[in-house]
PDB file with one MODEL, atoms N, CA, C and O in Angstrom:
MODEL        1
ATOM      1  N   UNK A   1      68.028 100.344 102.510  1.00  0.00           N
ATOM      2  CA  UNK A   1      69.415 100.706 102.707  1.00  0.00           C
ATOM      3  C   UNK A   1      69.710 100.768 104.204  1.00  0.00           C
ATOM      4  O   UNK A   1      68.935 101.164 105.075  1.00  0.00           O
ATOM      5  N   UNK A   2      70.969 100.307 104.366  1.00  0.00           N
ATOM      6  CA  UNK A   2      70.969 100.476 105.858  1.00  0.00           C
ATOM      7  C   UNK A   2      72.449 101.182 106.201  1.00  0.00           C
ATOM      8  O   UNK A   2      73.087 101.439 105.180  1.00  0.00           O
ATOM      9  N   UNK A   3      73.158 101.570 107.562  1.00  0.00           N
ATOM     10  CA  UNK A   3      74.192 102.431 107.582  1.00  0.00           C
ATOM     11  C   UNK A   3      75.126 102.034 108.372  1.00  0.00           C
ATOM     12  O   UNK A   3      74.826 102.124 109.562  1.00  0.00           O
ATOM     13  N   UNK A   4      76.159 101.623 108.143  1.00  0.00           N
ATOM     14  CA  UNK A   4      77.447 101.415 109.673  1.00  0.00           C
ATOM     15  C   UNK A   4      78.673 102.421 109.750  1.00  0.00           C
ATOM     16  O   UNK A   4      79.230 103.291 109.080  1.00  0.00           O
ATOM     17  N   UNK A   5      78.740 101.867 110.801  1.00  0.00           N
ATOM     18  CA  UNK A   5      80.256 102.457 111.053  1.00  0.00           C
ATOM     19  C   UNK A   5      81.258 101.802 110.389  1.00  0.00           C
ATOM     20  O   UNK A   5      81.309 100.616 110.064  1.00  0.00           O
ATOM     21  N   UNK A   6      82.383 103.051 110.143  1.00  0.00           N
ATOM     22  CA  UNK A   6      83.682 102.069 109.379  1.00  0.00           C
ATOM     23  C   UNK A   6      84.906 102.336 110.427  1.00  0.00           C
ATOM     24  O   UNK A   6      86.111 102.305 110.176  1.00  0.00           O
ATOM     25  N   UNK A   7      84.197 102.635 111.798  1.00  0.00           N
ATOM     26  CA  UNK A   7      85.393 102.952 113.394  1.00  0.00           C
ATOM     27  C   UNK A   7      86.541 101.983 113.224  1.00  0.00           C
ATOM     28  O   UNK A   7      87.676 102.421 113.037  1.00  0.00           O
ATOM     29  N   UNK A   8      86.233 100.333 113.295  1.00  0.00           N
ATOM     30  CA  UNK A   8      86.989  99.661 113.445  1.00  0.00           C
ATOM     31  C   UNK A   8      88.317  99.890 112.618  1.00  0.00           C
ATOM     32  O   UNK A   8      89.470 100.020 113.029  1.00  0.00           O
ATOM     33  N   UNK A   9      87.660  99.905 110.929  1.00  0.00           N
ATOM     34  CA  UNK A   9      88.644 100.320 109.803  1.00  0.00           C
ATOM     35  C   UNK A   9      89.279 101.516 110.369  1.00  0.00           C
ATOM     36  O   UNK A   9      90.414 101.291 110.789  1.00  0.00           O
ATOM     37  N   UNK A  10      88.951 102.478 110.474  1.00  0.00           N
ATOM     38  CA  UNK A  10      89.352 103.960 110.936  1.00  0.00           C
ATOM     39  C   UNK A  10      90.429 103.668 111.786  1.00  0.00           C
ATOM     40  O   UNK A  10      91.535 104.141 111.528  1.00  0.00           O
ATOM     41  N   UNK A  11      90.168 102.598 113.247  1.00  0.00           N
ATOM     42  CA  UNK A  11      91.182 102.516 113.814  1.00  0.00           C
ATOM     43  C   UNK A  11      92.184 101.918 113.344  1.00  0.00           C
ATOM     44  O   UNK A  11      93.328 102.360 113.452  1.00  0.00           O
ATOM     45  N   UNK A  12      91.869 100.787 112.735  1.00  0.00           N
ATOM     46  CA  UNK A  12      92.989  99.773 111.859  1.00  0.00           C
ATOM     47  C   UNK A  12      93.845 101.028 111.303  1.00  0.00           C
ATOM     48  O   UNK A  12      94.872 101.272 111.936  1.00  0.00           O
ATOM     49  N   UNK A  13      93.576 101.768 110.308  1.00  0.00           N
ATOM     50  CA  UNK A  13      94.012 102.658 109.347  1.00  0.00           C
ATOM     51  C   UNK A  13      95.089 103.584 110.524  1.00  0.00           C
ATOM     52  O   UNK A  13      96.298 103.728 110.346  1.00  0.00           O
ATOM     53  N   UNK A  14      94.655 103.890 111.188  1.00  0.00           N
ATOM     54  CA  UNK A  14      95.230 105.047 111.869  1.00  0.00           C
ATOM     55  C   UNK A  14      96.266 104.112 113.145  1.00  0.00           C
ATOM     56  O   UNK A  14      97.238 104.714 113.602  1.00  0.00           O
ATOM     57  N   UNK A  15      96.081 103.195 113.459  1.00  0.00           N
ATOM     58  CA  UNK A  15      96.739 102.376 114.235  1.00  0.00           C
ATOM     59  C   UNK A  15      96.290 102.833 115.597  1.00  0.00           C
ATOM     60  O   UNK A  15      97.278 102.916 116.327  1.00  0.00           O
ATOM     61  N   UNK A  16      95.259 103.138 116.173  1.00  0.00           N
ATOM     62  CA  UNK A  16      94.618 103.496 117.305  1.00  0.00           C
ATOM     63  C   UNK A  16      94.278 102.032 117.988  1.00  0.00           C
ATOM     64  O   UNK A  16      94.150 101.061 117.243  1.00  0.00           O
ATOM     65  N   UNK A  17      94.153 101.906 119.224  1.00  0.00           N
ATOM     66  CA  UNK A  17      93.747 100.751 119.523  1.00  0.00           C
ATOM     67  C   UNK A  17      92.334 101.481 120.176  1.00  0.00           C
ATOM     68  O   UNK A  17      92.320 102.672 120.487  1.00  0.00           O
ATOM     69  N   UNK A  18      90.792 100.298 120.382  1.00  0.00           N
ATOM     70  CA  UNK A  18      89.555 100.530 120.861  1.00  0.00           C
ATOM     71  C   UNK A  18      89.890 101.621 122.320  1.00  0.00           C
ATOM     72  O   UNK A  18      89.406 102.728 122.560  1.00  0.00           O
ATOM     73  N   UNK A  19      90.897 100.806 123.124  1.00  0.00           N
ATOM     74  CA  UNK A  19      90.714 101.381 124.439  1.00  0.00           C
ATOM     75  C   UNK A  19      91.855 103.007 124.492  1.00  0.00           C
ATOM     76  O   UNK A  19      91.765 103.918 125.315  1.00  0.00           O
ATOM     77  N   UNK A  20      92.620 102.921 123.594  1.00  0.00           N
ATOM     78  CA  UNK A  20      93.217 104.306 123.319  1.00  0.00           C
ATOM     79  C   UNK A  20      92.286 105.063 122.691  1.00  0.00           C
ATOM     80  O   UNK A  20      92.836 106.161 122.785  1.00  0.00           O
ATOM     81  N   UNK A  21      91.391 105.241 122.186  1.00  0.00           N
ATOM     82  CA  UNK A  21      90.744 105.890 121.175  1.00  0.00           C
ATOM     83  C   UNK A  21      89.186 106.258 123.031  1.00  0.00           C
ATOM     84  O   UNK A  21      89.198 107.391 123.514  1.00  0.00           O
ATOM     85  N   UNK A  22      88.477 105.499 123.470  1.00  0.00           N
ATOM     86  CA  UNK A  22      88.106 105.472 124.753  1.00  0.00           C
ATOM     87  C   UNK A  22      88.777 106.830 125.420  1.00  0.00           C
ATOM     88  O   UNK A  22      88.347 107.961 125.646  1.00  0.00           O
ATOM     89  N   UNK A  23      90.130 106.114 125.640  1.00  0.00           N
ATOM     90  CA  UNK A  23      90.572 107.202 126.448  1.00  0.00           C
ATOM     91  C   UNK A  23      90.879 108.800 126.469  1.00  0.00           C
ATOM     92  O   UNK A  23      90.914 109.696 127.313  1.00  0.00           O
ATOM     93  N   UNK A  24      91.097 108.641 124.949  1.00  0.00           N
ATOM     94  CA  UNK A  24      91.279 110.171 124.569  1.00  0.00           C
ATOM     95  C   UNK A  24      89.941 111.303 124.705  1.00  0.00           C
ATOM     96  O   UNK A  24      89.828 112.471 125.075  1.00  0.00           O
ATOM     97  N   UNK A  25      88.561 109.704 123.920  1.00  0.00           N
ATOM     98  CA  UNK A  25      87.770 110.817 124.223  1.00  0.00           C
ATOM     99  C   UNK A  25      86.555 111.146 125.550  1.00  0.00           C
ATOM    100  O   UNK A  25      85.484 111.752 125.509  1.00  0.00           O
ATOM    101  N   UNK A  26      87.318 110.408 126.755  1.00  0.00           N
ATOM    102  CA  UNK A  26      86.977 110.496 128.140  1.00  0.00           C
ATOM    103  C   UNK A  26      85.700 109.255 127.859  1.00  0.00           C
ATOM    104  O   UNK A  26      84.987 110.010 127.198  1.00  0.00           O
ATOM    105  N   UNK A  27      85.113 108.279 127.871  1.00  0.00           N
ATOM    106  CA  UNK A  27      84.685 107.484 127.628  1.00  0.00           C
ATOM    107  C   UNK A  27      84.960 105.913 127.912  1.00  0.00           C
ATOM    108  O   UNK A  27      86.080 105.403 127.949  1.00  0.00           O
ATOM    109  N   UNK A  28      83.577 105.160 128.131  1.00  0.00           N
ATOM    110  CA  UNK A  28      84.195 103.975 128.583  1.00  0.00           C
ATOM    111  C   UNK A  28      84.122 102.852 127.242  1.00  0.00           C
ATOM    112  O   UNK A  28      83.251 102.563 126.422  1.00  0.00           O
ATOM    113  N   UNK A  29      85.948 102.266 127.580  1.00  0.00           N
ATOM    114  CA  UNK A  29      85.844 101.090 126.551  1.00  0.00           C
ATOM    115  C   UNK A  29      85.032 100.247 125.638  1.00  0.00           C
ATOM    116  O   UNK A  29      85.256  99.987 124.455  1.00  0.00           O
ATOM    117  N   UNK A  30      84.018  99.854 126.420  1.00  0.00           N
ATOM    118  CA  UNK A  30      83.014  98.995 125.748  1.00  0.00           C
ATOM    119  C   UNK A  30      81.855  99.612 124.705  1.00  0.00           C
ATOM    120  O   UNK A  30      81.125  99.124 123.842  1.00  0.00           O
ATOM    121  N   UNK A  31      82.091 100.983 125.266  1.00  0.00           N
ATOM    122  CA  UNK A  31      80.783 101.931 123.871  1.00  0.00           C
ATOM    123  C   UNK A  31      81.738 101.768 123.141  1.00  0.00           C
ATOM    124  O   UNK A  31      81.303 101.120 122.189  1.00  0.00           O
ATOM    125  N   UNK A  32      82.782 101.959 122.998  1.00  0.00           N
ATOM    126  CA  UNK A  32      83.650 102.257 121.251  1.00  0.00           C
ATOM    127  C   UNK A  32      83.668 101.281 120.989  1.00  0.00           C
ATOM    128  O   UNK A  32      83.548 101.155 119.770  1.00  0.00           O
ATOM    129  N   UNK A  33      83.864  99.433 122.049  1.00  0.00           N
ATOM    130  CA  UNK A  33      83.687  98.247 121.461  1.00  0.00           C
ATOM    131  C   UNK A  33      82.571  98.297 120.496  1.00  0.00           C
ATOM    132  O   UNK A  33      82.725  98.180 119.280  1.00  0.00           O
ATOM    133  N   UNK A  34      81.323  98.494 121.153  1.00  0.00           N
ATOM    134  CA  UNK A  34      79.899  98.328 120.689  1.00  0.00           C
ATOM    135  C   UNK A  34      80.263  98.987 119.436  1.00  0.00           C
ATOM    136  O   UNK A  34      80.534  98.200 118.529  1.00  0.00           O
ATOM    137  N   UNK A  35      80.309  99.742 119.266  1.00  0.00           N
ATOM    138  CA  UNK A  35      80.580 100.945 118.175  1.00  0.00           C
ATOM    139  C   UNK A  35      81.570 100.158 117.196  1.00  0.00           C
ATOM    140  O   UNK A  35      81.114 100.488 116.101  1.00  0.00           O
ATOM    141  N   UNK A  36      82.493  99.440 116.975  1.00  0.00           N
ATOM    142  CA  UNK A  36      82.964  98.671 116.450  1.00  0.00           C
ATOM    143  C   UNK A  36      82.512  97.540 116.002  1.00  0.00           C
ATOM    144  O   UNK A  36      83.037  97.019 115.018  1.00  0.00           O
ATOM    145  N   UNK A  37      81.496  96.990 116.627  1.00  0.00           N
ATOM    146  CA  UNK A  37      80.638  95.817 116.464  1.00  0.00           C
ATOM    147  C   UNK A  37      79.736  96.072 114.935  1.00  0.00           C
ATOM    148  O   UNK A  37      79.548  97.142 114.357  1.00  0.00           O
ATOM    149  N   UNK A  38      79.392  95.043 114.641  1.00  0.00           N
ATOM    150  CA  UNK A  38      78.174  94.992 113.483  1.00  0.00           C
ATOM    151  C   UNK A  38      76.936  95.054 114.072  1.00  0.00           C
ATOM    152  O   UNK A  38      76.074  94.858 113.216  1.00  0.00           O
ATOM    153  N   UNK A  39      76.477  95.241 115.157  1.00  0.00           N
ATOM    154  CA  UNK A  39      75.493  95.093 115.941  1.00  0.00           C
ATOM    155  C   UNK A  39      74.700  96.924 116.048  1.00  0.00           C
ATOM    156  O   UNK A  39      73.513  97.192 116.236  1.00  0.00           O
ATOM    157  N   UNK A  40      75.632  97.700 115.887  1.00  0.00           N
ATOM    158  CA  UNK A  40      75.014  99.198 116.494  1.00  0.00           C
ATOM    159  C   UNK A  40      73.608  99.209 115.570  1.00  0.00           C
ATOM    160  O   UNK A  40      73.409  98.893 114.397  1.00  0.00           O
ATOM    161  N   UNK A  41      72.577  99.799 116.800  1.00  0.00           N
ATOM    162  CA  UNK A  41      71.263  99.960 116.078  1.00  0.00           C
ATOM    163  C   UNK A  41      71.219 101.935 116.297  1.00  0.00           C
ATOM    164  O   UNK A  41      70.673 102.780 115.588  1.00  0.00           O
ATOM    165  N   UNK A  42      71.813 102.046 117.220  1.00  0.00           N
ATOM    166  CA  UNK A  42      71.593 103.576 117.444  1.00  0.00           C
ATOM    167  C   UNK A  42      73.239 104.233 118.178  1.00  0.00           C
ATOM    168  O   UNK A  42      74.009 103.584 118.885  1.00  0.00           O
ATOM    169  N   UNK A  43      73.377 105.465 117.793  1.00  0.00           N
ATOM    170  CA  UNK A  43      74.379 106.165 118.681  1.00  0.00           C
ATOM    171  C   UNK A  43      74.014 107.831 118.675  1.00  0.00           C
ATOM    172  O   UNK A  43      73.273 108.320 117.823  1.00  0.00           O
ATOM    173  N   UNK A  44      74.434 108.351 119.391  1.00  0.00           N
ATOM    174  CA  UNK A  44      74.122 109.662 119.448  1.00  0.00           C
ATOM    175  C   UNK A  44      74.802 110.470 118.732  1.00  0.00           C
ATOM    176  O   UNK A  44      76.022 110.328 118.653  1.00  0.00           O
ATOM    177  N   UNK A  45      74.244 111.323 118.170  1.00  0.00           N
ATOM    178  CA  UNK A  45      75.121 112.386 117.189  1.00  0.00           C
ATOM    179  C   UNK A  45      76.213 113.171 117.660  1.00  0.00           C
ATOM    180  O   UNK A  45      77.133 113.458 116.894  1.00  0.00           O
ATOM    181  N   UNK A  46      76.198 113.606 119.041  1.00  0.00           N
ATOM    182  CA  UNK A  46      77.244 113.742 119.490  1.00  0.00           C
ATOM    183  C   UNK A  46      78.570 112.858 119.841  1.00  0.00           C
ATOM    184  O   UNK A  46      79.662 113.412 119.972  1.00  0.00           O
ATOM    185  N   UNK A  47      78.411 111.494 119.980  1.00  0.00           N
ATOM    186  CA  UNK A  47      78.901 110.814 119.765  1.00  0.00           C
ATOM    187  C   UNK A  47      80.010 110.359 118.657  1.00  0.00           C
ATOM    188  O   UNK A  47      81.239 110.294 118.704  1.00  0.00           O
ATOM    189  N   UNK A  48      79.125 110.096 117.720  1.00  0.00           N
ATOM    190  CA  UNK A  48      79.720 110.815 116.284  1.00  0.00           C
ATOM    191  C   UNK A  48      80.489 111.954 116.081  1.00  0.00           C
ATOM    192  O   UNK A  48      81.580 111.963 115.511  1.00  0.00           O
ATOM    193  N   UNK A  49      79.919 112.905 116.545  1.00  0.00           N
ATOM    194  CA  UNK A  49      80.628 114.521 116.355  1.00  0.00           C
ATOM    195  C   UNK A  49      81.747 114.160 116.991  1.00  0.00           C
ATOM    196  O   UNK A  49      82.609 114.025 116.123  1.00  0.00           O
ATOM    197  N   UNK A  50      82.259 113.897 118.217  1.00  0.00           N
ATOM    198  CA  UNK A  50      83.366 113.414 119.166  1.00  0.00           C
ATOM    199  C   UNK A  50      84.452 112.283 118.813  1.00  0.00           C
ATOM    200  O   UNK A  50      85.549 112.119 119.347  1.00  0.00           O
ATOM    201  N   UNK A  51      83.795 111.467 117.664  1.00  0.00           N
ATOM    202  CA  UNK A  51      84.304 110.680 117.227  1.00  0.00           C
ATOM    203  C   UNK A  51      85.455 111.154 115.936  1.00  0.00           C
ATOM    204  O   UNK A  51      86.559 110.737 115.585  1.00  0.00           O
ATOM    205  N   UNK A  52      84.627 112.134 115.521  1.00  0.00           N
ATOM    206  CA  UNK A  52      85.295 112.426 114.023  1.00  0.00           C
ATOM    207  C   UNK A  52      86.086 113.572 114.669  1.00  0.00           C
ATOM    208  O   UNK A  52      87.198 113.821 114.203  1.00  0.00           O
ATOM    209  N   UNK A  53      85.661 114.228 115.606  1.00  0.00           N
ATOM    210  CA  UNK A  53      86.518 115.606 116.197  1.00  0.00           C
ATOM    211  C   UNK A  53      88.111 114.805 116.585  1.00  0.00           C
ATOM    212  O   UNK A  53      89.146 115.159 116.020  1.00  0.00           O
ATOM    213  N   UNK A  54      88.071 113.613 117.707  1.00  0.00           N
ATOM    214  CA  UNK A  54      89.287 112.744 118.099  1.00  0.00           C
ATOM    215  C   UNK A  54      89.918 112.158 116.896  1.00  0.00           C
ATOM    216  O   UNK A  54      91.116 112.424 116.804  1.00  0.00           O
ATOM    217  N   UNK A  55      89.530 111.588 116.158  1.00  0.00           N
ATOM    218  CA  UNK A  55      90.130 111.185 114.809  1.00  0.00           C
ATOM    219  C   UNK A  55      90.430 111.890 113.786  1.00  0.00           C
ATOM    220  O   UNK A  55      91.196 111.290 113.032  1.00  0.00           O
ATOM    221  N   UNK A  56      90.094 113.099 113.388  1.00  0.00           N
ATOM    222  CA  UNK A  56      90.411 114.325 112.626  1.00  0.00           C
ATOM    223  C   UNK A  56      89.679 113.664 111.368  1.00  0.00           C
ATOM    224  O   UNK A  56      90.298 113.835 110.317  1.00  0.00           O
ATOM    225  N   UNK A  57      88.437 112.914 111.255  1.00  0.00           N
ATOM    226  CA  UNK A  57      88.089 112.685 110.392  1.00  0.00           C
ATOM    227  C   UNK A  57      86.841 113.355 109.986  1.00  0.00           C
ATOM    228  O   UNK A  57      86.447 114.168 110.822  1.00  0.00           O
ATOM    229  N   UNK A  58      85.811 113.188 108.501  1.00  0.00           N
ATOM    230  CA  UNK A  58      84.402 113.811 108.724  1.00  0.00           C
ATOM    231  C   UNK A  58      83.370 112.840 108.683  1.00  0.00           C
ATOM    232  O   UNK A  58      83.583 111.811 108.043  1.00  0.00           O
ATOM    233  N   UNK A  59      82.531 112.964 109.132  1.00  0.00           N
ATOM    234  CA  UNK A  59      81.289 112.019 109.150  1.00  0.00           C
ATOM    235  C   UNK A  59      81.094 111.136 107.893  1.00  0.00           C
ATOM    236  O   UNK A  59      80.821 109.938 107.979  1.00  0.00           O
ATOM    237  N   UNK A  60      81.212 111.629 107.014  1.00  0.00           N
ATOM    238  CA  UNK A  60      81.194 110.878 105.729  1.00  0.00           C
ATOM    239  C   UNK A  60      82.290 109.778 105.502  1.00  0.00           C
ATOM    240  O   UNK A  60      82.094 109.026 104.547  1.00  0.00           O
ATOM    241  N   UNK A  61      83.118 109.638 106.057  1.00  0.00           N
ATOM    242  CA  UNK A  61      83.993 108.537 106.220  1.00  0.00           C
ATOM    243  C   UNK A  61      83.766 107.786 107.269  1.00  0.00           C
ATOM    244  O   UNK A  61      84.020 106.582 107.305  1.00  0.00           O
ATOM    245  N   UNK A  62      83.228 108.499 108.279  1.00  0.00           N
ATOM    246  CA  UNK A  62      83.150 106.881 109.311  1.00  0.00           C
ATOM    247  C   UNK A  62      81.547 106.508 109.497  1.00  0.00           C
ATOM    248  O   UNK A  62      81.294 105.439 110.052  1.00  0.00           O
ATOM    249  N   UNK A  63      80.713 107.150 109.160  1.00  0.00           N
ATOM    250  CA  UNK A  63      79.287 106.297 108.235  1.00  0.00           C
ATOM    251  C   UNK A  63      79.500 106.109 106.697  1.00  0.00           C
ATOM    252  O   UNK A  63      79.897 106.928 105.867  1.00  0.00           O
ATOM    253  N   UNK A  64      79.151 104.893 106.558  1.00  0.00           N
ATOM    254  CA  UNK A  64      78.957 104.623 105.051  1.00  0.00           C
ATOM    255  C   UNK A  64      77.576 104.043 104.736  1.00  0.00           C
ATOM    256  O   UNK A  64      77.075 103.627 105.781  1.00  0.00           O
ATOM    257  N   UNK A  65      76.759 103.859 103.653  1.00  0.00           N
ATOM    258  CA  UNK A  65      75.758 103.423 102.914  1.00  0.00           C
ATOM    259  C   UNK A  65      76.334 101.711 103.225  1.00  0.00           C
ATOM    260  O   UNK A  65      77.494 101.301 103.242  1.00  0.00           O
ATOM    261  N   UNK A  66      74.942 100.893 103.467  1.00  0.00           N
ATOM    262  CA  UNK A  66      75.204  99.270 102.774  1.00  0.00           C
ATOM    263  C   UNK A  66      74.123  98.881 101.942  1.00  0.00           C
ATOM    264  O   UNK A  66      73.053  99.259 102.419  1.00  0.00           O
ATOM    265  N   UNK A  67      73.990  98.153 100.680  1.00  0.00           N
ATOM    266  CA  UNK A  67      72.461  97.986 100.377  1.00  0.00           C
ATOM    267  C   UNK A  67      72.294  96.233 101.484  1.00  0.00           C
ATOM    268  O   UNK A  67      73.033  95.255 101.362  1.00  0.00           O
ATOM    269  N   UNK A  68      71.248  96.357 102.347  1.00  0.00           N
ATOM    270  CA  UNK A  68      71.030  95.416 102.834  1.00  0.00           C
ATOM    271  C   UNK A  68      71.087  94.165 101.833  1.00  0.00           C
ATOM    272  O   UNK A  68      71.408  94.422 100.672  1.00  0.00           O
ATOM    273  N   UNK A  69      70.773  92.677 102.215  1.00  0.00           N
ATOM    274  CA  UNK A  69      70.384  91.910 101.707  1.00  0.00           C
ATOM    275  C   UNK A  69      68.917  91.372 100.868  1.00  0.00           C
ATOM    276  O   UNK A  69      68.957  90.539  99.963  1.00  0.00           O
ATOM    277  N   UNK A  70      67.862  91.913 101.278  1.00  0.00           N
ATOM    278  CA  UNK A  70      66.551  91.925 101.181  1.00  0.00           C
ATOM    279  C   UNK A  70      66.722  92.632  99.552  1.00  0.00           C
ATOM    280  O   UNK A  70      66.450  92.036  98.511  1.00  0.00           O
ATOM    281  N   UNK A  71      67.251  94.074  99.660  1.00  0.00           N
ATOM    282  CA  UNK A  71      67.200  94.655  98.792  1.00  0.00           C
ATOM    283  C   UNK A  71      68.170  93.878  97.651  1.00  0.00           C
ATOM    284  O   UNK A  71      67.795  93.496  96.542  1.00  0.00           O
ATOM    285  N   UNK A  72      69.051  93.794  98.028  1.00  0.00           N
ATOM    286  CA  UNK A  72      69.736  93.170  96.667  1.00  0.00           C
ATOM    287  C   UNK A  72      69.125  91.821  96.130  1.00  0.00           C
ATOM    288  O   UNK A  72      69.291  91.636  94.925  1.00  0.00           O
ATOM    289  N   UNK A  73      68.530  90.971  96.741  1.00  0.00           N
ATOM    290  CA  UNK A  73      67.502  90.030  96.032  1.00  0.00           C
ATOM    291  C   UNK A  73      66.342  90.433  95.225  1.00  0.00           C
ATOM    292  O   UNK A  73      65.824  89.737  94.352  1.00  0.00           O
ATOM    293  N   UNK A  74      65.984  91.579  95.575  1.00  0.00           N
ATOM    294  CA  UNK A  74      65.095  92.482  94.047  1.00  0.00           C
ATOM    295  C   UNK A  74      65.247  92.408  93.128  1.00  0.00           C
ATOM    296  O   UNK A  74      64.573  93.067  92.336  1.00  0.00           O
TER     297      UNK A  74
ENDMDL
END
């Protein structure tokens, strides 16, 4: 099983743009890019915490479960 972010959606949903969402929470542009990307291998929990604190959301909505590919060929 593996885990992403659903930031991008979050912003879509809420109509935030990457570099407004940056700014609010004192931060530079390109981590919330990354963070938007399909690529994140790691972020910091505070990070997260800061994320869902600026968005008024809870962790459980902006991580979700994926079953990788590997696994679904089982």
């Amino acid at each position: 099983m593996k885990i992403r972010l659903r930031l991008k959606e979050i912003l879509a949903e809420k109509g935030i743009s990457q570099r407004e969402l940056a700014r609010r929470m004192g931060i530079r542009h390109p981590t919330i890019n990354h963070l938007c990307s399909d690529s994140v291998d790691r972020v910091y929990i505070r990070t997260l915490e800061k994320i869902c604190e600026t968005l008024d959301i809870t962790v459980d909505q902006l991580i979700v479960s994926v079953e990788d590919e590997q696994s679904a060929d089982k």
